[in-house]
C-alpha positions in Angstrom: -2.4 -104.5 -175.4 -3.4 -102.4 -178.5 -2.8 -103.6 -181.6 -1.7 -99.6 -182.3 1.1 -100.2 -180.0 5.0 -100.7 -180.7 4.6 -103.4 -178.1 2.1 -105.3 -180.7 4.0 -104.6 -183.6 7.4 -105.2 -182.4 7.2 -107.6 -179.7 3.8 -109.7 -179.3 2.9 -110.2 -182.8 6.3 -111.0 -184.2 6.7 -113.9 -181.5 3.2 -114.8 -182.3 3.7 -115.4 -185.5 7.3 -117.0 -185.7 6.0 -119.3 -182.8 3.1 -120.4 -185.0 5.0 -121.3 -188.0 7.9 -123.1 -186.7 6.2 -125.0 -184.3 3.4 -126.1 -187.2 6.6 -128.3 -188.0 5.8 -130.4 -185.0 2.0 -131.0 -185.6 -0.9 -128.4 -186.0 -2.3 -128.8 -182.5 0.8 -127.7 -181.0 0.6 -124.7 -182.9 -3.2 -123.8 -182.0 -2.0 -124.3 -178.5 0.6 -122.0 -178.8 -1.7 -119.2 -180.5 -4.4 -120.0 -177.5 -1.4 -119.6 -175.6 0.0 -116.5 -176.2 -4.1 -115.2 -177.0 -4.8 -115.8 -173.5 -0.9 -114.0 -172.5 -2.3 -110.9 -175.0 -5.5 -110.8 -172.8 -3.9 -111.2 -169.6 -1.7 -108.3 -170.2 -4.7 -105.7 -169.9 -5.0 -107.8 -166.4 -4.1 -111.3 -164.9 -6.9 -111.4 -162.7 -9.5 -112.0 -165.4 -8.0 -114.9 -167.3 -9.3 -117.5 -164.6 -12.5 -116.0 -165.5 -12.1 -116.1 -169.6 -10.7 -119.5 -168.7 -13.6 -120.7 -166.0 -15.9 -119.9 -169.1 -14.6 -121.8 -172.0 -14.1 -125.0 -169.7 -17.5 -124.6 -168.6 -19.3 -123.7 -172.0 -16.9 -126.3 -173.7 -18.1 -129.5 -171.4 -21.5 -127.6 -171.8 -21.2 -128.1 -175.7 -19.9 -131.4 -175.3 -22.9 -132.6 -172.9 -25.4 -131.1 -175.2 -23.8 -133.3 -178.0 -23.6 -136.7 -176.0 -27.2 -136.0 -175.5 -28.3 -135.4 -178.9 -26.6 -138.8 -180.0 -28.3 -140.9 -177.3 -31.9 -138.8 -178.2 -32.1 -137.4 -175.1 -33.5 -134.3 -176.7 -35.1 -133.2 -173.3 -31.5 -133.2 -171.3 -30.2 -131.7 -174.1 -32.5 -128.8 -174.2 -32.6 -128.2 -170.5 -28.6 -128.4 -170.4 -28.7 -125.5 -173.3 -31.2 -123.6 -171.4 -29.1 -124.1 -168.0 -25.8 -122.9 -170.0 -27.1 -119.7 -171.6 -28.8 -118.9 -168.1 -25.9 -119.0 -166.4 -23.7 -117.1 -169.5 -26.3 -114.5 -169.1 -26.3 -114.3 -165.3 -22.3 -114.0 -165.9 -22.3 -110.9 -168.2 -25.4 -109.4 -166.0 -23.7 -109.8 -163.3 -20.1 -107.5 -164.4 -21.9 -105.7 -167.2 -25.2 -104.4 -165.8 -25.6 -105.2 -162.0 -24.5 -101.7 -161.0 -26.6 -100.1 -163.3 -29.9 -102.1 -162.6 -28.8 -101.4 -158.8 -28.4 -97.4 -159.4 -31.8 -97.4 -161.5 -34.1 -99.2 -158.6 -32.5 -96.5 -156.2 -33.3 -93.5 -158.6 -36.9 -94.9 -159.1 -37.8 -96.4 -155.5 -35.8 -94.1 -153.7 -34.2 -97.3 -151.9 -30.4 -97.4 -150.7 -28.7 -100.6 -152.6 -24.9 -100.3 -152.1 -23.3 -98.8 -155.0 -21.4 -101.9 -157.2 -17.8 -100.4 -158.1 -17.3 -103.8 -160.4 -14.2 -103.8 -163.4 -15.9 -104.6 -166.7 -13.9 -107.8 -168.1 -12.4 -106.8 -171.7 -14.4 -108.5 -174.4 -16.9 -110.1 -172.2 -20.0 -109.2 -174.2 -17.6 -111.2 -177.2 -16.6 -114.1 -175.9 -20.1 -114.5 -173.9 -22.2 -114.5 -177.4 -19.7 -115.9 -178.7 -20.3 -119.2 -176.7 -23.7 -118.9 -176.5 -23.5 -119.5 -180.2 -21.6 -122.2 -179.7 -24.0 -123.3 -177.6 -27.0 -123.0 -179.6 -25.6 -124.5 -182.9 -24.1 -127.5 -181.1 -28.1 -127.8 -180.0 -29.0 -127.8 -183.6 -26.6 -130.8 -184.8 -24.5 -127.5 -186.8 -21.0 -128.9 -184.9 -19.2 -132.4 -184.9 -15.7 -131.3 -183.8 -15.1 -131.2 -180.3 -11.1 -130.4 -179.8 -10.3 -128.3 -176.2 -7.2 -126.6 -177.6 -9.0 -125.6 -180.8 -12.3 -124.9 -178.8 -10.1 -122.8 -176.6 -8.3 -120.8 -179.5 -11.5 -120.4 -181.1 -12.8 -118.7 -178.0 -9.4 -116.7 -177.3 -8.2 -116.2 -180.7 -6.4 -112.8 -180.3 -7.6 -110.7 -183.3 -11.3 -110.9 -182.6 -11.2 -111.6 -178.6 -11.3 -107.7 -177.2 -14.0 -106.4 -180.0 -15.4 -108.8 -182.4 -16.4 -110.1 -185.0 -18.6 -112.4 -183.4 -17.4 -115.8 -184.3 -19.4 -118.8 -185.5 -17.9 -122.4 -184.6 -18.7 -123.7 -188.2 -16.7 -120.7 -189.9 -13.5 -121.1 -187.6 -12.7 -124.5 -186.5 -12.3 -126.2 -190.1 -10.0 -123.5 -190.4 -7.5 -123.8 -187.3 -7.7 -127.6 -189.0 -6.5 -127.2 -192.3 -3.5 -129.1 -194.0 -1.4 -126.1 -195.1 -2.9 -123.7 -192.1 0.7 -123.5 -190.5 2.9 -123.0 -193.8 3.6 -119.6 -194.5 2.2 -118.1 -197.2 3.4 -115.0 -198.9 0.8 -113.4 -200.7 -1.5 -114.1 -197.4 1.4 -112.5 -195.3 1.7 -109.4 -197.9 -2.0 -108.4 -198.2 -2.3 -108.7 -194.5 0.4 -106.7 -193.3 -1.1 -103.9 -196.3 -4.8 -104.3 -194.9 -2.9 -103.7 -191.1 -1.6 -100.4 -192.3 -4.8 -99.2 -193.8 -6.1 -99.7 -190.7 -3.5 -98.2 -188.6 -3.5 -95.1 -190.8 -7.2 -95.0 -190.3 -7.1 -95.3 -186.0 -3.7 -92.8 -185.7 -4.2 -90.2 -188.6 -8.1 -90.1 -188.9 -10.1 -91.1 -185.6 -7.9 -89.8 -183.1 -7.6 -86.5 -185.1 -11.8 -86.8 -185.2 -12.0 -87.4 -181.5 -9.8 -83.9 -181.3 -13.5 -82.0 -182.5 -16.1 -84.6 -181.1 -14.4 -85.1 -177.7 -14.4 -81.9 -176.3 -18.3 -81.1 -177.8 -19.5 -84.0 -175.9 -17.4 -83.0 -172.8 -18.4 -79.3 -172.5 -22.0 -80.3 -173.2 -21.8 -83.1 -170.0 -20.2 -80.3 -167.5 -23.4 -77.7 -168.2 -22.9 -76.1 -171.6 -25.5 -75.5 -174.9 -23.6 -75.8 -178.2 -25.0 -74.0 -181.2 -26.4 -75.6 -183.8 -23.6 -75.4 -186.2 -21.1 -76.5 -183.2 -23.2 -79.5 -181.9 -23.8 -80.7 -185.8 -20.0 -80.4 -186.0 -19.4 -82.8 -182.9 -21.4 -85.0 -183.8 -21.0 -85.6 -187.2 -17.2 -85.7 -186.3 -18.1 -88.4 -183.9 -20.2 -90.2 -186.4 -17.0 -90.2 -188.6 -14.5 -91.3 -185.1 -16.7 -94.3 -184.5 -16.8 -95.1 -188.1 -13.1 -95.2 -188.3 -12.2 -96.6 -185.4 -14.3 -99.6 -186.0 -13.3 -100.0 -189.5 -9.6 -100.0 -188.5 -10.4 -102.3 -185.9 -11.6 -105.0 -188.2 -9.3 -104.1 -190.7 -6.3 -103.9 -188.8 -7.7 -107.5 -187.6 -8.8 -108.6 -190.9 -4.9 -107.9 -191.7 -3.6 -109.8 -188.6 -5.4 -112.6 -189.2 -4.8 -113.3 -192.9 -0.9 -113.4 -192.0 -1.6 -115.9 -190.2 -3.8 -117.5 -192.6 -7.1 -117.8 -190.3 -9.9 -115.0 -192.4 -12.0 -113.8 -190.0 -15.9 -112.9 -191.5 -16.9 -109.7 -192.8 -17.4 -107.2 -190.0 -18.2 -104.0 -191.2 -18.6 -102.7 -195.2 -19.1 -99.1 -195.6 -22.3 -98.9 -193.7 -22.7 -95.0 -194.3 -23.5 -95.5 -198.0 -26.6 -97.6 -197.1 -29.6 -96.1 -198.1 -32.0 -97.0 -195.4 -31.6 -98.6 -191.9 -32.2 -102.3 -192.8 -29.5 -101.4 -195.5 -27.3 -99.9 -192.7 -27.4 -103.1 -190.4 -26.5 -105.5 -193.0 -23.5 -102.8 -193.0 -22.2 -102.3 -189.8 -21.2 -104.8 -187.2 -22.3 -107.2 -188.9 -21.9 -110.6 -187.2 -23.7 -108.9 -184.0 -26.8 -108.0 -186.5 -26.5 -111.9 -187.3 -25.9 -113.2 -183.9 -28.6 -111.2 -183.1 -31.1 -112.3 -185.9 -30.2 -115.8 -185.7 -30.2 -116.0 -181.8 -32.9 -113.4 -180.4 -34.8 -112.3 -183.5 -35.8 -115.8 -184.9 -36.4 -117.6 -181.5 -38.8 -114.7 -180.8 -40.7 -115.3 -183.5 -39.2 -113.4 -186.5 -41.9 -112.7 -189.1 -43.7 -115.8 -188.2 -46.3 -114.6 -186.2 -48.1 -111.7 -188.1 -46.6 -108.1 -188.6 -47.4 -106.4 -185.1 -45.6 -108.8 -183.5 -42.8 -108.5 -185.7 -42.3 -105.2 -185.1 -42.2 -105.8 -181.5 -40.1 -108.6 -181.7 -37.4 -106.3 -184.1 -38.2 -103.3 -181.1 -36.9 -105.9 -178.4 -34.3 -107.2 -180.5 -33.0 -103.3 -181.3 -33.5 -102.7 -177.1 -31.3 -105.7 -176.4 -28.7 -105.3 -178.9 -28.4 -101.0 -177.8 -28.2 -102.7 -173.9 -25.4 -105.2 -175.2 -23.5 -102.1 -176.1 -23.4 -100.3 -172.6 -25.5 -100.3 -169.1 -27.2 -97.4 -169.8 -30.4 -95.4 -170.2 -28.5 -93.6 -173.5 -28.1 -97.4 -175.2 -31.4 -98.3 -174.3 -32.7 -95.8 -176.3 -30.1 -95.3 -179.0 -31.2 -99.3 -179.7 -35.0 -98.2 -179.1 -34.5 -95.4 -181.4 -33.0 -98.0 -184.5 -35.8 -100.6 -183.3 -38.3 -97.6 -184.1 -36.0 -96.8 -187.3 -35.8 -100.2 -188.6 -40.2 -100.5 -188.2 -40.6 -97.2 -190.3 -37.7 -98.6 -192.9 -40.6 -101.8 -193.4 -43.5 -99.9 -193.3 -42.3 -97.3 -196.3 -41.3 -100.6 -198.1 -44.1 -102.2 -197.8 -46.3 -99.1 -198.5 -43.6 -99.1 -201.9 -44.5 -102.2 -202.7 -48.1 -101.7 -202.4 -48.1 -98.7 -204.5 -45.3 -100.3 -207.0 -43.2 -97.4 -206.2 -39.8 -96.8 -207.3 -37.5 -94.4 -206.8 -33.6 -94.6 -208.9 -31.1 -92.6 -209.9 -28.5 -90.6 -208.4 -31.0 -87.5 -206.9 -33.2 -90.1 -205.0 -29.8 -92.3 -204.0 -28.3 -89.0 -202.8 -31.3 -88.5 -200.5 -31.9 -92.2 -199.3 -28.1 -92.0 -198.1 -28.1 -88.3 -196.5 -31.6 -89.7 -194.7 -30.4 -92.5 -193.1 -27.1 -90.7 -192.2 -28.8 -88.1 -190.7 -30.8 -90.6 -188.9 -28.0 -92.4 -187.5 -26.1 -89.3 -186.7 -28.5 -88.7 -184.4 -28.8 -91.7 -182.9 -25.2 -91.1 -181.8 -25.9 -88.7 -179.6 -27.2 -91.1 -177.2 -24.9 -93.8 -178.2 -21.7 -90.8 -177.1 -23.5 -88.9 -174.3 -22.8 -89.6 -170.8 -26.4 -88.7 -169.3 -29.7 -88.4 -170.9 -30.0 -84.6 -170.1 -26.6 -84.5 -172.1 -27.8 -85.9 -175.2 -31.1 -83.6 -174.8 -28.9 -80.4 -174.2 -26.9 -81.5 -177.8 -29.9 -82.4 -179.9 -31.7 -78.8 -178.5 -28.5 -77.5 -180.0 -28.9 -79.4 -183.2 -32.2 -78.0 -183.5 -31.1 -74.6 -183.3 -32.5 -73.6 -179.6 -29.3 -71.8 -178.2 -28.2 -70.0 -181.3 -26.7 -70.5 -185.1 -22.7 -69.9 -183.9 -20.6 -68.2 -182.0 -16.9 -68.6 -184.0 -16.3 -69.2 -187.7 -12.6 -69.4 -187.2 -12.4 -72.7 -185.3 -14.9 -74.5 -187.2 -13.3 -73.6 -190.8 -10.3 -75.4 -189.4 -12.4 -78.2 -188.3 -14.0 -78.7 -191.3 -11.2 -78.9 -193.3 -10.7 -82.3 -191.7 -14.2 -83.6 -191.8 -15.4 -83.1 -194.8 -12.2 -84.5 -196.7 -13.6 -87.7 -194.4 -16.7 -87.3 -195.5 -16.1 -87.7 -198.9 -14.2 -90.6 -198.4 -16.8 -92.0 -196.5 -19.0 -91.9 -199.2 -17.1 -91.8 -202.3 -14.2 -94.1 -202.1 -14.0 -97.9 -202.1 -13.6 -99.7 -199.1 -10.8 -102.5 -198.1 -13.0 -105.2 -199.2 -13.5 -104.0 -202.4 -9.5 -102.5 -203.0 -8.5 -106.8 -201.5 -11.2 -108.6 -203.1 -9.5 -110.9 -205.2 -7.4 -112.3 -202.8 -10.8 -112.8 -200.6 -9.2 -111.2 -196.9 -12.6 -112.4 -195.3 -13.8 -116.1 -194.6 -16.4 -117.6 -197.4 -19.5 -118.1 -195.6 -20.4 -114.0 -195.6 -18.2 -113.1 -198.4 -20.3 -113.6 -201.2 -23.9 -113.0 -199.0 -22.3 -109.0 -198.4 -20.7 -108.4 -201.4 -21.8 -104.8 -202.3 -21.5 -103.5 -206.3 -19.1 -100.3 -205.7 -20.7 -96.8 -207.2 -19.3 -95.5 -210.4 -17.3 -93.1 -209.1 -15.8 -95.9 -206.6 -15.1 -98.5 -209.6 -12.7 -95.8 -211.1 -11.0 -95.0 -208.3 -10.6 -98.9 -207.2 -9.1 -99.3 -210.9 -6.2 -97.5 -209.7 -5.7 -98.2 -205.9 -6.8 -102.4 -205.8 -4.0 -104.0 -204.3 -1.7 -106.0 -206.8 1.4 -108.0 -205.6 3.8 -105.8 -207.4 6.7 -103.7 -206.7 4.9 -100.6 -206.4 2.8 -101.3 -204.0 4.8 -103.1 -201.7 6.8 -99.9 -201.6 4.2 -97.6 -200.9 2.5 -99.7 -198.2 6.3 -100.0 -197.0 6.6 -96.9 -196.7 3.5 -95.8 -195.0 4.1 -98.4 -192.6 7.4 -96.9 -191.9 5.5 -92.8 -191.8 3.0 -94.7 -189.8 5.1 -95.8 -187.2 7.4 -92.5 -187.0 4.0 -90.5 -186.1 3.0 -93.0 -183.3 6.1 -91.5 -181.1 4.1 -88.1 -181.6 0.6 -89.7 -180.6 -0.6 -90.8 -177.2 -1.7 -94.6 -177.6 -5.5 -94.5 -177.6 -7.9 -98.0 -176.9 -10.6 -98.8 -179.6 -13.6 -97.2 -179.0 -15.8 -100.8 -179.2 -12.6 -102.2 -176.3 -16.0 -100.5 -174.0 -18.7 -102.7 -174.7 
């Protein structure tokens, strides 16, 4: 089920939401079972056969939690560890197992030349998220982080609709407390107004901007994967229009669940905050998905090592962590090295900063900001060739293309029109303020990354949030009124497209 659907808007989320209010009148953990409920009915619709799975999981990881805990209290540190160990083992082994066992079975036959049957196994939606998800879990509960131990909220937590196909990546400690909160099932109306306004930025964003980007990127990538050489102005097109599709997408993902959630006064953390105006790499992953980078950090990065054990193995450590995180994305050769190619980014980033620091360089003002940001855009541009391509000789064939091997252009005519589109997006990209800063005072997001991410706008994005922030007055609930009502008109015109990150 897509939340850009008229069955979300009109029929699931309506029932949702009624259901969760009027039965808060009868206790709150009758209400968190009815939103685990109809989480796990929303998941079960892409298909019934998985839920025993989601389910088999959170029973397992839950009694896992629960174990680790008795253990702790008794000082059985050694049973504890070994249960945690045991538990992430077998988590792993799980999303190996669906996410990656065909491809590791297809690589050993293209290196060894060996004949392993080929694995025809259905990716389970949101597996990679409710997988780390646990493991966190997991890991904190280890660490004496988590005291409450309720199934149903354990189980909503887990399921919890908004984030369950594509993130954020939840922590226990940021959720729980607030599926437990005294006025958590009375309706509130500023909570229900700024919600449903963040939910149509984010639907205009998905039905009006990435699927019209996917219109240039799509067929560049597609041509290129069935034997043809783009141009260089044609192959810089696609994939800065792709750049711009997967930028959107995502962002009206989390917004559009951002929105969802605050009606129903759960704030989910900070996912993703304008990561295209970072000016460098380190910059950009403090930016974009943002509770994978922590998860990440806190659960692969640190436990490695970190920055504990001299710089080369740091920068090995950060390599391996970029490797891991581009394989968590897809079973492929083209996320292996689109996360090799960030590892590599993200060592260069500390290098030129430490060489900086050395040196007491510094750079300011609005010529070097200008080129920091067109840098690491360019960077990560092309980083999304590999990220989009199907095969490595694809992503090859359209970076030979950006470098100008098979020609300047063929056609001005269809790229003029193209253009018009993308560079409009473009400049929004990077001169406009972002949903966080236009909802900021009514704080959308939960409080443990709120204040840590919270990015001072530009100039030129202070005077434009002067007159766009989001105020509870008449105005404004007309215009967002109306654009939901636009908004839902044009859906009858557009085929219903899934999120790119429902994939990974």
């Amino acid at each position: 089920m897509l939340f850009n659907s008229y069955i979300f808007i009109f029929a699931f989320f309506p029932i949702a939401f009624i259901g969760f209010f009027y039965l808060g009148k009868y206790g709150q953990s009758v209400a968190n079972l009815w939103l685990a409920g109809m989480s796990l009915f929303f998941y079960g619709w892409w298909d019934e056969r998985y839920l025993a799975l989601l389910l088999g999981s959170i029973l397992f990881n839950f009694s896992a939690g629960y174990s680790i805990h008795f253990f702790n209290a008794i000082r059985k540190k050694s049973y504890a560890k070994l249960l945690l160990i045991v538990a992430i083992i077998l988590n792993l082994l799980l999303l190996g197992y669906y996410k990656y066992a065909g491809f590791f079975a297809l690589s050993i036959n293209q290196i060894s030349g060996s004949i392993l049957p080929k694995l025809d196994i259905i990716l389970p939606l949101g597996i990679s998220f409710f997988t780390f998800t646990q493991i966190a879990f997991l890991v904190d509960t280890y660490q004496r982080k988590i005291k409450e131990f309720n199934f149903i909220n354990y189980t909503l937590f887990v399921t919890y609709f908004p984030h369950l196909i594509a993130g954020p990546v939840l922590h226990h400690n940021e959720m729980m407390p607030q599926f437990s909160k005294p006025d958590a099932n009375k309706i509130n109306s500023d909570n229900i107004s700024a919600g449903l306004s963040i939910f149509v930025v984010g639907l205009a964003k998905k039905i009006l901007v990435a699927d019209s980007l996917a219109n240039i990127a799509t067929p560049i990538f597609t041509s290129v994967a069935s034997g043809s050489e783009p141009m260089l102005v044609e192959s810089w097109l696609g994939v800065i229009a792709y750049s711009l599709q997967l930028y959107f997408d995502f962002s009206a993902y989390s917004e559009m669940a951002i929105g969802i959630s605050l009606m129903l006064n759960i704030r989910l953390p900070i996912n993703f905050n304008s990561p295209y105006k970072a000016r460098s790499i380190i910059d950009f992953w403090r930016r974009w998905h943002m509770t994978l980078s922590r998860f990440l950090r806190d659960y692969l990065y640190i436990p490695l090592g970190g920055n504990r054990k001299g710089q080369t193995k740091k920068y090995l450590f950060m390599l391996i962590t970029m490797v891991i995180g581009g394989l968590w994305h897809g079973a492929g050769w083209t996320f292996i090295i689109w996360g090799g190619l960030h590892g590599i980014y993200l060592i260069v980033n500390h290098l030129w900063r430490g060489y900086k620091e050395s040196k007491n360089l510094k750079y300011v003002g609005k010529t070097s900001y200008f080129l920091e940001v067109s840098l690491t855009f360019t960077a990560v541009a092309v980083a999304w060739v590999f990220f989009r391509a199907d095969t490595l000789s694809s992503a090859f064939t359209l970076l030979q293309g950006m470098a100008g091997v098979h020609g300047l252009i063929d056609n001005w005519i269809p790229v003029i029109k193209q253009l018009s589109l993308v560079i409009p997006c473009l400049v929004s990209v990077f001169l406009l303020p972002n949903v966080l800063e236009i909802f900021k005072e009514l704080h959308p997001t939960c409080d443990e990354l709120k204040e840590s991410t919270t990015i001072k706008p530009s100039n030129t994005s202070s005077k434009i949030l002067e007159w766009i922030r989001w105020r509870h007055t008449k105005v404004q609930a007309i215009f967002y009124g109306c654009a939901f009502f636009i908004l839902i008109h044009s859906m009858q015109h557009n085929t219903e497209s899934e999120f790119l990150y429902f994939q990974f």
